[in-house]
Backbone of each chain as ProteinMPNN parsed JSONL, in Angstrom:
{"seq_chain_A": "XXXXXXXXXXXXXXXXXXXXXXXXXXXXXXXXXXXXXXXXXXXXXXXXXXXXXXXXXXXXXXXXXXXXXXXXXXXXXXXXXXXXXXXXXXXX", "coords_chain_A": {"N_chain_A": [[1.526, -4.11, -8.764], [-0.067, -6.544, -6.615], [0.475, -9.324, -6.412], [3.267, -9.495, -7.344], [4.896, -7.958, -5.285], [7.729, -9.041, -4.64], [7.351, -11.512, -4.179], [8.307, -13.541, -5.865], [10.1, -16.187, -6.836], [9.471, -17.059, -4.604], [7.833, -19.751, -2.846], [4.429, -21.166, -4.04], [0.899, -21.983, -3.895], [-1.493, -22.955, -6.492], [-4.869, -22.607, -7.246], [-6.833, -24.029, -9.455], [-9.698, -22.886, -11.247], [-10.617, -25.375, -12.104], [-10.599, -26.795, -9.854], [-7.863, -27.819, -10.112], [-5.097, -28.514, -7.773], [-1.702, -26.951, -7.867], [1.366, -27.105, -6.998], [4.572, -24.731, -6.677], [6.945, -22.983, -7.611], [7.109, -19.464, -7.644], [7.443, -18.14, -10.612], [7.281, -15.809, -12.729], [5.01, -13.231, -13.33], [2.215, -11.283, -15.196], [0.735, -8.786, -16.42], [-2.142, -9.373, -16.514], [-2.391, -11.11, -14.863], [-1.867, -13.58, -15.138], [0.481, -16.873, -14.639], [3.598, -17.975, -14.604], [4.969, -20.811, -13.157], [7.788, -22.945, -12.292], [9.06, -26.135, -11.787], [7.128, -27.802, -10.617], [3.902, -29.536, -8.631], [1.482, -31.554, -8.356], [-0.29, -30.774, -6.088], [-2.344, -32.18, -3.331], [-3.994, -35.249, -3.002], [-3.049, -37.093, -5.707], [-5.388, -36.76, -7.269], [-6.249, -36.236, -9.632], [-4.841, -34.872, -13.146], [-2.012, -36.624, -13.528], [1.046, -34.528, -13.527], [3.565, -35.998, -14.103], [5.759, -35.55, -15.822], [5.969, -32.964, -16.425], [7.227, -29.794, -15.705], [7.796, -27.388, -15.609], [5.264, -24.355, -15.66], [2.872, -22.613, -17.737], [-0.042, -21.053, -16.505], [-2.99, -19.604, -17.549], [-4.117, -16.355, -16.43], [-7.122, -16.153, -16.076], [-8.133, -18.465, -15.528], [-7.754, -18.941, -12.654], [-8.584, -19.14, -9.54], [-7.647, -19.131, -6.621], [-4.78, -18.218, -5.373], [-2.84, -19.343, -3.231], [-0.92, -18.298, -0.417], [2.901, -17.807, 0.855], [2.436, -16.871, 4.438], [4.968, -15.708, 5.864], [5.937, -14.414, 4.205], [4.683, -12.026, 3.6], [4.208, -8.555, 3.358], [1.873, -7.32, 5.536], [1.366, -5.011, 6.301], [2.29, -3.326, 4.708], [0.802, -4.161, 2.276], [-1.634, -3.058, 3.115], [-1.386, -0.615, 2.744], [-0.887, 0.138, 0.451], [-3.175, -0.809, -1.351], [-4.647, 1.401, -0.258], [-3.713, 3.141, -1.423], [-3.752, 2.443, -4.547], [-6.785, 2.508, -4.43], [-7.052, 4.863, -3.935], [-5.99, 6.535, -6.435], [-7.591, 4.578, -8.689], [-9.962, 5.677, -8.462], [-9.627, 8.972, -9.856]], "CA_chain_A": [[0.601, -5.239, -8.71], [0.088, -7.212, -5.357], [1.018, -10.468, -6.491], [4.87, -9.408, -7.923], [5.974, -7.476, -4.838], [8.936, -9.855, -4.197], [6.837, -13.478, -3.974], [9.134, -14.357, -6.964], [11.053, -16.74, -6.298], [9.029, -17.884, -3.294], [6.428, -21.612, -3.355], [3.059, -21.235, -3.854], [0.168, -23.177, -4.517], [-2.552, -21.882, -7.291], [-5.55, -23.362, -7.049], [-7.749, -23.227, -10.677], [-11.464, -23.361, -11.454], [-11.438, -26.645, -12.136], [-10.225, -27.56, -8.905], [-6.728, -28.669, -9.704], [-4.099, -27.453, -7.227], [-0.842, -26.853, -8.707], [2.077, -26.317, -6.115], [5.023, -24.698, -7.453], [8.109, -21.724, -7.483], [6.75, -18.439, -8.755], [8.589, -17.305, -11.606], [6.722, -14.008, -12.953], [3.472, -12.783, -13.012], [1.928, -10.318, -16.134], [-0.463, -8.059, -15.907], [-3.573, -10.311, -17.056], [-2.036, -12.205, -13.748], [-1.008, -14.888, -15.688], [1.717, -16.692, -14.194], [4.766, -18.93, -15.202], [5.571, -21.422, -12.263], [8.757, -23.875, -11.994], [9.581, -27.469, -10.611], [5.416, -28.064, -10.031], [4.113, -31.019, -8.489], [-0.019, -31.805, -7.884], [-0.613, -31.157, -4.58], [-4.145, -32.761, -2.885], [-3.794, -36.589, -3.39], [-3.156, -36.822, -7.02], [-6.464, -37.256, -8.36], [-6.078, -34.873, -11.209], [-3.646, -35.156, -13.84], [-0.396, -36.362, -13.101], [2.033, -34.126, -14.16], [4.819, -36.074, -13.418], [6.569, -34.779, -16.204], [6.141, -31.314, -16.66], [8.816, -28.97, -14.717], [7.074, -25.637, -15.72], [3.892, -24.818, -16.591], [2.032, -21.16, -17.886], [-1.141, -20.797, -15.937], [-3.421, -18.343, -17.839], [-5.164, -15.676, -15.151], [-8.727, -16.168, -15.776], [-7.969, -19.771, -14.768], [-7.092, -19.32, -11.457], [-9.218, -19.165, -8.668], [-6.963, -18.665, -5.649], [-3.187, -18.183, -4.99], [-1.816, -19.728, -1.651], [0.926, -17.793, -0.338], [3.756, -18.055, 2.106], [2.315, -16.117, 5.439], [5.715, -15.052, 6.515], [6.83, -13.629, 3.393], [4.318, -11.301, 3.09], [3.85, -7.437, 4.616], [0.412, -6.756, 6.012], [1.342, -3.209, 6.537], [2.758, -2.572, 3.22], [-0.357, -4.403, 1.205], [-2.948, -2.308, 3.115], [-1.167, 1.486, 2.701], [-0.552, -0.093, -1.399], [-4.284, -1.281, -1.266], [-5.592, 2.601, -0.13], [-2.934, 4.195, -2.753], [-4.785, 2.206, -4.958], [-8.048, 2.761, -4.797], [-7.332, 6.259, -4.493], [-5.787, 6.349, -7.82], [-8.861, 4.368, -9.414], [-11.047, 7.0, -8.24], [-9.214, 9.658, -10.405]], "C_chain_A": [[0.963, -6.118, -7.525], [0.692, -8.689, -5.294], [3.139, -10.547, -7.076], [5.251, -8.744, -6.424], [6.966, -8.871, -3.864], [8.328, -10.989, -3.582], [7.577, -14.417, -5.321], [9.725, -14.722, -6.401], [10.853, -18.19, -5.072], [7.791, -18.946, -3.655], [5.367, -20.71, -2.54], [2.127, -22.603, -4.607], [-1.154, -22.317, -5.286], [-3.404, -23.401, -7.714], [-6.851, -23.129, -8.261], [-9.284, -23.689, -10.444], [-11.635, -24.481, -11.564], [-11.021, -27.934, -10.826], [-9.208, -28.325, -8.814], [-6.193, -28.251, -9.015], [-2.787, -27.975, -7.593], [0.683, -25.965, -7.702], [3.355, -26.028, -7.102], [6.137, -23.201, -7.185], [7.529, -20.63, -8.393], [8.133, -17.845, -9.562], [8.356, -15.946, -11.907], [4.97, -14.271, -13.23], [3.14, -11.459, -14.41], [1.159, -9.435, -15.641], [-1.939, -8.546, -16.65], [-2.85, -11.049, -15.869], [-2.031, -13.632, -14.019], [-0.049, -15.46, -15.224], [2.46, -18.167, -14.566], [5.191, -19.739, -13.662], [6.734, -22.796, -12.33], [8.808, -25.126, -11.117], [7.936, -27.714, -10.145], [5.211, -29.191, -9.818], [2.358, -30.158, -8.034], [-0.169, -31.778, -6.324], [-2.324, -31.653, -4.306], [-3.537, -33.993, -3.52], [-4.156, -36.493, -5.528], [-4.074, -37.743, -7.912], [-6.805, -37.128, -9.51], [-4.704, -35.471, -11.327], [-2.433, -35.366, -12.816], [0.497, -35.581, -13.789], [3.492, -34.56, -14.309], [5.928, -35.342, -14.34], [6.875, -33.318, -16.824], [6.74, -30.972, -15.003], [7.579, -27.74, -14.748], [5.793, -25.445, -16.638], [3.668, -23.003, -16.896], [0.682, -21.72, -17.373], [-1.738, -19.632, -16.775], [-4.555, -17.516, -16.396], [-5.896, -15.506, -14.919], [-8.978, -17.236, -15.23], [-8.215, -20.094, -12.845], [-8.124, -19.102, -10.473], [-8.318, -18.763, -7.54], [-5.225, -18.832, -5.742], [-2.661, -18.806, -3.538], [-0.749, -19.246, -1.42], [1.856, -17.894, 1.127], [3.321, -16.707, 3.454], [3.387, -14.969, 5.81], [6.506, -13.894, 5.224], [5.973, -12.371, 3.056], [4.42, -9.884, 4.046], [2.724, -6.954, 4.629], [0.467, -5.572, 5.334], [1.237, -2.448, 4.687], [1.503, -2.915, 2.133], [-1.361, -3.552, 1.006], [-2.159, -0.811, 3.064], [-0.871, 1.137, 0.631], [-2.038, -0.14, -1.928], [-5.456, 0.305, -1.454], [-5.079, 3.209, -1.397], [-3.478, 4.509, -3.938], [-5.965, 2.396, -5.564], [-8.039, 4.237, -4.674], [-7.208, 6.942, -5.938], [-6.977, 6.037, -8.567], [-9.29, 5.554, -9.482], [-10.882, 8.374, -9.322], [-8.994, 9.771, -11.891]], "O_chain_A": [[2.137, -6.451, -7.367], [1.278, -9.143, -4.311], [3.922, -11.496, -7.088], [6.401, -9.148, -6.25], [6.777, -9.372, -2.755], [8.759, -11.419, -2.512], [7.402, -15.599, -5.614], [10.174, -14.133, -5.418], [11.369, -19.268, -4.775], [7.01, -18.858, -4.602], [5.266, -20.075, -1.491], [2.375, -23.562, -5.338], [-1.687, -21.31, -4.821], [-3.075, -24.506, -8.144], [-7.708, -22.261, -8.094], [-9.806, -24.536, -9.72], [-12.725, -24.929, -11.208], [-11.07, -29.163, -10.78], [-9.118, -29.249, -8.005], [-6.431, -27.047, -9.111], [-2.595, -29.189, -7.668], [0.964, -24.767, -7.687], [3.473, -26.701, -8.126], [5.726, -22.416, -6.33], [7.443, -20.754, -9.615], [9.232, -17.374, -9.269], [9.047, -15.025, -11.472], [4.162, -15.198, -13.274], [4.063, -10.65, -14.5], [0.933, -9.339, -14.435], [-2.625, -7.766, -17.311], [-2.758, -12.177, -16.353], [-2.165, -14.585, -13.252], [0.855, -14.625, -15.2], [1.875, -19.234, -14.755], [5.881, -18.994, -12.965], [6.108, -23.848, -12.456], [8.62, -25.107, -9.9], [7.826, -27.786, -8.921], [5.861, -30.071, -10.381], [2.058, -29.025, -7.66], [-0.145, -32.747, -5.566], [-3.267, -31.439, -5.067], [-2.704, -33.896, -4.422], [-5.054, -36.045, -6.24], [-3.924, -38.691, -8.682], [-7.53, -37.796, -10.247], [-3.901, -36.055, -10.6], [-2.024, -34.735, -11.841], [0.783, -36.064, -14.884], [4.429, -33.802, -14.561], [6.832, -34.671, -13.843], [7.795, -32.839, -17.486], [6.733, -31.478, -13.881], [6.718, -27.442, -13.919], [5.399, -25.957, -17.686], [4.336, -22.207, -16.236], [0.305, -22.811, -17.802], [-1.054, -18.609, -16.774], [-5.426, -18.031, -15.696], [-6.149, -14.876, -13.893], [-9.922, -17.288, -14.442], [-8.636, -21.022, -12.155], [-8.93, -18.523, -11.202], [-8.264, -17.535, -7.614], [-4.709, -19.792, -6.314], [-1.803, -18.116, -2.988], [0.303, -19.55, -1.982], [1.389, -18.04, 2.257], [3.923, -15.637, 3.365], [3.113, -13.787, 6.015], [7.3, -12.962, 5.352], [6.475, -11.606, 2.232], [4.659, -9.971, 5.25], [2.426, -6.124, 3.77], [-0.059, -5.166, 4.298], [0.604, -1.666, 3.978], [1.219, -2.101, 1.254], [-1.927, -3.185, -0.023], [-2.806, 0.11, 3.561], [-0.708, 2.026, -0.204], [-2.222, 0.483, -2.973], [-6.438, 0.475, -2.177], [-5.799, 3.692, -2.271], [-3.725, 5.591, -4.471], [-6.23, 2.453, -6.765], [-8.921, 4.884, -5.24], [-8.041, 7.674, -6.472], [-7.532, 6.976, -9.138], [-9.071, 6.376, -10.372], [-11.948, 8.885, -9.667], [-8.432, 10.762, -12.358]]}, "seq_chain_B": "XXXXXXXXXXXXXXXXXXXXXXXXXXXXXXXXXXXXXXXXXXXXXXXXXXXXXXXXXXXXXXXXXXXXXXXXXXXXXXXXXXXXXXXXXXXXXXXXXXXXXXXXXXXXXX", "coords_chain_B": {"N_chain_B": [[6.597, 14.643, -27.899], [4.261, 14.54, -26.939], [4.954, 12.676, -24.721], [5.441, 14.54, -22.844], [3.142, 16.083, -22.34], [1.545, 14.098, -21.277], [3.458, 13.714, -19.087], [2.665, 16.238, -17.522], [0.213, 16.307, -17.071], [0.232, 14.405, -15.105], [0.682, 14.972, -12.944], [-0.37, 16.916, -12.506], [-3.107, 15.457, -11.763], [-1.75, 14.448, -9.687], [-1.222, 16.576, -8.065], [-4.566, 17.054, -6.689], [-6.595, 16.601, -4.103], [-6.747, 14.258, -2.287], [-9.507, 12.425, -1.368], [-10.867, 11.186, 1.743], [-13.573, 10.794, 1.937], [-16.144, 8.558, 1.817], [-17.658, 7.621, -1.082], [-18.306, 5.568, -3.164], [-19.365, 2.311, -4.074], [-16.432, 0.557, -3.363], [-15.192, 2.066, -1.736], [-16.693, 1.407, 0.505], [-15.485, -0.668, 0.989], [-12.423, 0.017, 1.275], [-12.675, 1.21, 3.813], [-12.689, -1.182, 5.341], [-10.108, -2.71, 5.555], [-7.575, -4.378, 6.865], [-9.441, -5.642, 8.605], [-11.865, -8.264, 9.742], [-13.581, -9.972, 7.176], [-16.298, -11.197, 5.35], [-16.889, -13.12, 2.647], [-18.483, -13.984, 0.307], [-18.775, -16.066, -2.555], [-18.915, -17.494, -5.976], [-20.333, -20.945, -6.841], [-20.959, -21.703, -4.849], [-19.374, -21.674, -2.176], [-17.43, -19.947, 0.658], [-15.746, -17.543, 2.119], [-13.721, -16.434, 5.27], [-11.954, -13.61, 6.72], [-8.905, -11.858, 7.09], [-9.232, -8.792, 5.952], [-6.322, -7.486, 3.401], [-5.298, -6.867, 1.555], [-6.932, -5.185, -1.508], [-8.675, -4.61, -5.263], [-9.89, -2.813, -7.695], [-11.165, -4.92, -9.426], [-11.725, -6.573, -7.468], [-9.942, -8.54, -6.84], [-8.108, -10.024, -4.037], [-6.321, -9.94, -0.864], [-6.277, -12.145, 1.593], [-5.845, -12.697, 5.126], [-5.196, -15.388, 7.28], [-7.472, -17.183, 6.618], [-10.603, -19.138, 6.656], [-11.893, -21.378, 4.798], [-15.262, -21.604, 3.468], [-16.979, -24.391, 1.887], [-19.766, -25.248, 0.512], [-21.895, -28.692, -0.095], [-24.547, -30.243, -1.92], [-25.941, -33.004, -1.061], [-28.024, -35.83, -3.05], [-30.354, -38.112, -1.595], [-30.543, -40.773, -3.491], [-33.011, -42.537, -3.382], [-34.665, -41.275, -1.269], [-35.029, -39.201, -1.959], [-33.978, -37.24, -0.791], [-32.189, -34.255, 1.071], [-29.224, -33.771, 1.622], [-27.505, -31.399, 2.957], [-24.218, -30.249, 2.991], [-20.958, -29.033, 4.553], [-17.383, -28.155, 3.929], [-14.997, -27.461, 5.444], [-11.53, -25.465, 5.024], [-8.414, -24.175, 6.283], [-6.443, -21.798, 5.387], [-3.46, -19.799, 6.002], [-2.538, -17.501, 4.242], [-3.944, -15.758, 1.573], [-4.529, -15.559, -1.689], [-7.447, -14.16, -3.732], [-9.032, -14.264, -6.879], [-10.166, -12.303, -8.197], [-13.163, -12.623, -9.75], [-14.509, -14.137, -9.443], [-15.481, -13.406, -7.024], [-18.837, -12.65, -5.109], [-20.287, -11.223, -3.23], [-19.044, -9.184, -0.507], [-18.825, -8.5, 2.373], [-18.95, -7.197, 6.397], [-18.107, -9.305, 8.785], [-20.565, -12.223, 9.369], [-22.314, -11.94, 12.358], [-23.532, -13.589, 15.373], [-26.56, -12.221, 17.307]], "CA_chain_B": [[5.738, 15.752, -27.837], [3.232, 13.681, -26.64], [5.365, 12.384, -23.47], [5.439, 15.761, -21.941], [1.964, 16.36, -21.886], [1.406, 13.094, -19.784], [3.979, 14.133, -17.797], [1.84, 17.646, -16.851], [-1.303, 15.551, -16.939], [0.098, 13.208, -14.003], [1.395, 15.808, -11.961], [-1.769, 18.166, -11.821], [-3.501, 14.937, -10.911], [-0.989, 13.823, -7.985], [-1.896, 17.557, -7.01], [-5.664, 17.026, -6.535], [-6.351, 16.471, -3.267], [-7.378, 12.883, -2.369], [-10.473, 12.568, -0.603], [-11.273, 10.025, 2.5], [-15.019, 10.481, 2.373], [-17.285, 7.214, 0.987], [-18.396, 8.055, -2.283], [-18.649, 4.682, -4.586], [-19.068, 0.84, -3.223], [-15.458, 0.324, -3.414], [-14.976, 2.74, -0.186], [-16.84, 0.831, 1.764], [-14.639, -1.978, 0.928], [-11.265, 0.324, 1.766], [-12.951, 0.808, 5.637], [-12.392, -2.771, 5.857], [-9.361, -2.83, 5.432], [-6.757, -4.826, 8.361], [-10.456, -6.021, 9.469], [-12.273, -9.769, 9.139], [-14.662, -9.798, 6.336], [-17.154, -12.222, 5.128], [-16.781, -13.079, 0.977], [-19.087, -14.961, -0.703], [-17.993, -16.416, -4.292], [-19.285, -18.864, -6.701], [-19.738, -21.716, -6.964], [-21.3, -22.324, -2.759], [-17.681, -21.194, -1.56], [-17.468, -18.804, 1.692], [-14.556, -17.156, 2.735], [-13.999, -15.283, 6.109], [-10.713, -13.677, 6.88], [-8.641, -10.164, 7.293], [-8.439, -8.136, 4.312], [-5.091, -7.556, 3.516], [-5.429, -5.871, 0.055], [-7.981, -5.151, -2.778], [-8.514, -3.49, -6.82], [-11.091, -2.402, -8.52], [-11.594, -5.887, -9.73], [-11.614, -7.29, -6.454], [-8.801, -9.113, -6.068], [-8.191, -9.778, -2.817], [-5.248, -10.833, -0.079], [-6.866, -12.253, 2.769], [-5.047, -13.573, 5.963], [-5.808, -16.184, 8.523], [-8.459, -17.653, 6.119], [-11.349, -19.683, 6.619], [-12.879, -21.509, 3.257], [-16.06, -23.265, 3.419], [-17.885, -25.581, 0.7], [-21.095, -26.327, 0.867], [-22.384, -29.6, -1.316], [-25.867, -31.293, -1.486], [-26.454, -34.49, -1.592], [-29.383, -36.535, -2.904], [-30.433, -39.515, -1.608], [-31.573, -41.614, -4.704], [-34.261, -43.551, -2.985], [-35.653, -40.729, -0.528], [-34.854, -38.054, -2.943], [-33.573, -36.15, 0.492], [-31.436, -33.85, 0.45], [-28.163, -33.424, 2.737], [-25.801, -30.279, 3.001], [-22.727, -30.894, 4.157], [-19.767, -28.353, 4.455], [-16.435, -28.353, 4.151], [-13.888, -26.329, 5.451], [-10.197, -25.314, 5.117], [-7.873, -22.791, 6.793], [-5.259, -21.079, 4.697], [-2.948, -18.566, 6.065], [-2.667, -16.269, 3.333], [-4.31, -15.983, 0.315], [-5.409, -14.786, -3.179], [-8.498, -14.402, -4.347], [-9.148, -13.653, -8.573], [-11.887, -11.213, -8.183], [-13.976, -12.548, -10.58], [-15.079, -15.415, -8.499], [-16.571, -12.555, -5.994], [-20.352, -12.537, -5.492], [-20.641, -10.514, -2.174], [-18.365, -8.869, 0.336], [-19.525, -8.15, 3.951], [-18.065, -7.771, 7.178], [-18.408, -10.98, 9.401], [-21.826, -12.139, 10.202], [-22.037, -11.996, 14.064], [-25.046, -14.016, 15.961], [-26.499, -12.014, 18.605]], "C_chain_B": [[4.787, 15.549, -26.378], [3.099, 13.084, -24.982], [5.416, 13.771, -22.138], [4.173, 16.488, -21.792], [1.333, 15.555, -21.235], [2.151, 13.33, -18.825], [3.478, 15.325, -16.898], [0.766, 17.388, -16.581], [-1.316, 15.104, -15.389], [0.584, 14.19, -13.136], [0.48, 16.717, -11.955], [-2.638, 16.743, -11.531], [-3.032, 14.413, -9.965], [-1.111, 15.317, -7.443], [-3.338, 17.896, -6.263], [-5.859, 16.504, -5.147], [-7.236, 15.041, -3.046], [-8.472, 12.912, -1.235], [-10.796, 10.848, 0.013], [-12.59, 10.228, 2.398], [-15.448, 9.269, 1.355], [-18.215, 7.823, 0.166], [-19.123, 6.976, -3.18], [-18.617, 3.145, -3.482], [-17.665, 0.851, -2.962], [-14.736, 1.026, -1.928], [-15.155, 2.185, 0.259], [-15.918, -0.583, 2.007], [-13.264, -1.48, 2.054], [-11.647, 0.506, 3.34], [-13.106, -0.41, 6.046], [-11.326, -3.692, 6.152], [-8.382, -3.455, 6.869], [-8.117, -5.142, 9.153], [-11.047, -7.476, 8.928], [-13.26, -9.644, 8.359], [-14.94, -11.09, 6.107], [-17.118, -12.181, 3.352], [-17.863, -14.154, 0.756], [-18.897, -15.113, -2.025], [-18.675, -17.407, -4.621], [-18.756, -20.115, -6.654], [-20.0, -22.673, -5.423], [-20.093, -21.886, -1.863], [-17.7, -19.836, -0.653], [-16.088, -18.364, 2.138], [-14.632, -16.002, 4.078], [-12.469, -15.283, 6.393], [-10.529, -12.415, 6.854], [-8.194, -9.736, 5.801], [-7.334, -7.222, 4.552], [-4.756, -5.895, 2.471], [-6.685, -5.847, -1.204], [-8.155, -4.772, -3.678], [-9.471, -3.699, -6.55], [-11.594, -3.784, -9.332], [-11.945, -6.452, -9.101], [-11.138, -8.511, -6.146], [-8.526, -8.808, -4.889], [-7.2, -10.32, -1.949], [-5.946, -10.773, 0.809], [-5.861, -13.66, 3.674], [-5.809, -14.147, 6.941], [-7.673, -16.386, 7.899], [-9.337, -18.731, 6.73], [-12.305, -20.373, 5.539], [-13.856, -22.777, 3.991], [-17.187, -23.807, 2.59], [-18.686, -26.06, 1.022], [-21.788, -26.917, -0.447], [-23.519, -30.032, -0.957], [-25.944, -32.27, -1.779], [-27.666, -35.299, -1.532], [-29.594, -37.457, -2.859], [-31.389, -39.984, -2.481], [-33.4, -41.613, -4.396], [-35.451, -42.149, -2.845], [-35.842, -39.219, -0.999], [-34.325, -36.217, -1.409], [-32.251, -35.19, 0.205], [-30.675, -33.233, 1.738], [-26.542, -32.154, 2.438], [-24.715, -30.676, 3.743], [-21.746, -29.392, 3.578], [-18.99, -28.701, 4.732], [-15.379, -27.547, 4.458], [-12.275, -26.684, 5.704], [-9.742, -23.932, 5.461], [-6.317, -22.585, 5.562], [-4.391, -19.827, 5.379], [-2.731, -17.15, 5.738], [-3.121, -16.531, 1.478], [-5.005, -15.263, -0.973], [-6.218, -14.844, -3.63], [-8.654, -13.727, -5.824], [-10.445, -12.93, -7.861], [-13.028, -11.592, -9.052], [-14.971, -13.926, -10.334], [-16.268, -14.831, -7.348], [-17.788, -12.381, -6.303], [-20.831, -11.205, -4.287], [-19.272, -10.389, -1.128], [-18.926, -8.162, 1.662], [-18.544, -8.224, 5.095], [-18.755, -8.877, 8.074], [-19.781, -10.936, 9.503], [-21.947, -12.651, 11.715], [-23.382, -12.374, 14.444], [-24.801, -12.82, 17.178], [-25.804, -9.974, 18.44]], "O_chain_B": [[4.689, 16.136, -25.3], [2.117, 12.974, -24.247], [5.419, 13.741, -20.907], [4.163, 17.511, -21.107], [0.462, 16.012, -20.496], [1.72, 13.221, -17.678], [3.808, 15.41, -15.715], [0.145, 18.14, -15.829], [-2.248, 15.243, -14.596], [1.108, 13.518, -12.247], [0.697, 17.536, -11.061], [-3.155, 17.081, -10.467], [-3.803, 13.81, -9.219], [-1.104, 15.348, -6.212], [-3.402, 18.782, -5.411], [-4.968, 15.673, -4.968], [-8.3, 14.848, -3.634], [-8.186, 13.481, -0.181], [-10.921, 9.798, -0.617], [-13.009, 9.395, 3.202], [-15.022, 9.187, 0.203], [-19.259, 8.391, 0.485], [-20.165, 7.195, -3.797], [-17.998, 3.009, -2.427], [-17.593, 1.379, -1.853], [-13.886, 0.464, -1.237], [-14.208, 1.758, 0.919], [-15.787, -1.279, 3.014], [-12.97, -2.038, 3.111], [-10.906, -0.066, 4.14], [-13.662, -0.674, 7.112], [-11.331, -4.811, 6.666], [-8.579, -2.865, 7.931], [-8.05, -4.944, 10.366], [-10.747, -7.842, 7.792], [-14.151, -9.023, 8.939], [-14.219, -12.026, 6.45], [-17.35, -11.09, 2.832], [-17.731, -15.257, 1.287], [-18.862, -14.071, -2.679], [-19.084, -18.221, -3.793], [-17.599, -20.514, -6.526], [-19.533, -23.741, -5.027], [-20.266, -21.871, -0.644], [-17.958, -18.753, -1.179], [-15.377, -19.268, 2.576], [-15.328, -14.988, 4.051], [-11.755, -16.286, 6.386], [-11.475, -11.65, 6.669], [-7.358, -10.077, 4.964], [-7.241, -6.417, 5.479], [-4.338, -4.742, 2.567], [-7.151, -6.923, -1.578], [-7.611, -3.694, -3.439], [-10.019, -4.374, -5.678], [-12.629, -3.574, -9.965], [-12.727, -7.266, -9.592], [-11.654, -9.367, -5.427], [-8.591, -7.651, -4.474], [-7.067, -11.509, -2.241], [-6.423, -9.689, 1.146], [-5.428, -14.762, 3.339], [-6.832, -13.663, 7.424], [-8.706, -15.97, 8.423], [-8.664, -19.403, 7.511], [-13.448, -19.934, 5.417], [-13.694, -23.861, 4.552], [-18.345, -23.478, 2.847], [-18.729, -27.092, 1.692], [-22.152, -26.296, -1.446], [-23.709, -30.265, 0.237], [-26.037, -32.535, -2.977], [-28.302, -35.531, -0.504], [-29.266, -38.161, -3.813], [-32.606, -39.803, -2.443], [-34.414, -41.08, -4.847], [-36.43, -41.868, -3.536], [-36.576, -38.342, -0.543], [-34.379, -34.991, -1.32], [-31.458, -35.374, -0.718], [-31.159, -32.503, 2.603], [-25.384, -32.132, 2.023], [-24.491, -31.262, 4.802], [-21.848, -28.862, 2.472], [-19.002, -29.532, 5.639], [-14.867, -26.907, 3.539], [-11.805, -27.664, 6.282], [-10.288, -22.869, 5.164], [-5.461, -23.392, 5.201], [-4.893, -18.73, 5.134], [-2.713, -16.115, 6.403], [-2.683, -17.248, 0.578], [-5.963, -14.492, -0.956], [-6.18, -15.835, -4.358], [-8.353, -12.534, -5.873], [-11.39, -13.256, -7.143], [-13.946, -10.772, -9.072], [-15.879, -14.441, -10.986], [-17.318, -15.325, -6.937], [-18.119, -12.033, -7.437], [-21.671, -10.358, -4.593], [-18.538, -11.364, -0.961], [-19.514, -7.087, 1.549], [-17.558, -8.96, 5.069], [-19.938, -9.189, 7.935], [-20.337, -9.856, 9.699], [-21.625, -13.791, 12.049], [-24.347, -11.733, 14.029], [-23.773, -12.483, 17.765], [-25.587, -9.312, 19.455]]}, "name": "protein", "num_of_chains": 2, "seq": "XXXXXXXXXXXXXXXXXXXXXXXXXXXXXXXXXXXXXXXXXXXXXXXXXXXXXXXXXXXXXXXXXXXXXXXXXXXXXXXXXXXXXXXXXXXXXXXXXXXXXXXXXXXXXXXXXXXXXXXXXXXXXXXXXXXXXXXXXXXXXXXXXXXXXXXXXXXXXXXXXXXXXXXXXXXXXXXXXXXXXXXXXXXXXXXXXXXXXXXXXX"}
């Protein structure tokens, strides 16, 4: 699954349907792409809830609308030859 | 019992020979692949950017993003009505597939 290969660990920001964004340390990821994030703070001027005191939150994965991820941590190469593997698999 | 007949299952299909020809929508997606595509998603929301990665759900990693929001607004009085967009660049990013309405590659004037 594209979102676990080795972004644990690493800050993202997950951005839900209802337009909160939710920056934060990925912890794990399921397969319903559910995901558990650490140490979270509201990013975008905090117009939406404050969380000030929640640390860790569960995100459920129908929620989510986009993921933000760290550019440098990722590998092109390796997404798109995982990406064909993939959909060849489906197919079968 | 049971485990050793999935194991003979998955191994006469990793012998099948995988075929590059465009058979189902989803092909035309994989020739897009490391190229800039055009997304449209709910909700007025445009995305243009390089696809990275994609499922069968269409989840999507797209780099060197482009998002842009378009809102209307009505003026009370003149009952007019003003689009406005908004855009943001993202580096890299995830899209839930279930937000997807249309996938295209760029639209090019001209």
């Amino acid at each position: 699954m594209m979102l676990t290969l080795s972004l644990v660990g690493k800050d993202v920001v997950v951005e839900l349907k209802n337009d909160l964004s939710i920056c934060g340390t990925l912890h794990s990821v399921d397969q319903y792409l559910n995901i558990k994030l650490t140490d979270i703070s509201v990013t975008d001027p905090e117009k939406y809830p404050h969380m000030l005191s929640v640390k860790n939150c569960f995100i459920r994965g129908s929620v989510v609308r986009y993921v933000q991820l760290p550019a440098d941590e990722v590998d092109t190469q390796l997404l798109q030859d995982a990406a064909r593997k993939e959909a060849m698999q489906q197919k079968q | 019992m049971c485990g050793i007949l999935k194991i003979i299952f998955d191994e006469v299909k990793m012998c099948q020979p995988t075929t590059n020809t465009v058979e189902e929508p989803l092909d035309l997606i994989r020739l897009s692949l490391d190229e800039r595509i055009y997304v449209k998603m709910r909700n007025d929301r445009e995305l243009r950017g390089r696809l990275h990665a994609y499922d069968q759900h269409l989840n999507m990693i797209l780099g060197d993003v482009e998002e842009t929001v378009t809102t209307v607004e009505i003026d009370e009085e003149t009952y007019e009505e003003l689009y406005k967009s908004t855009k943001r660049n993202i580096p890299m990013l995830f899209v839930r597939g279930d937000g997807v309405v249309l996938v295209a590659p760029p639209l090019r004037v001209g």
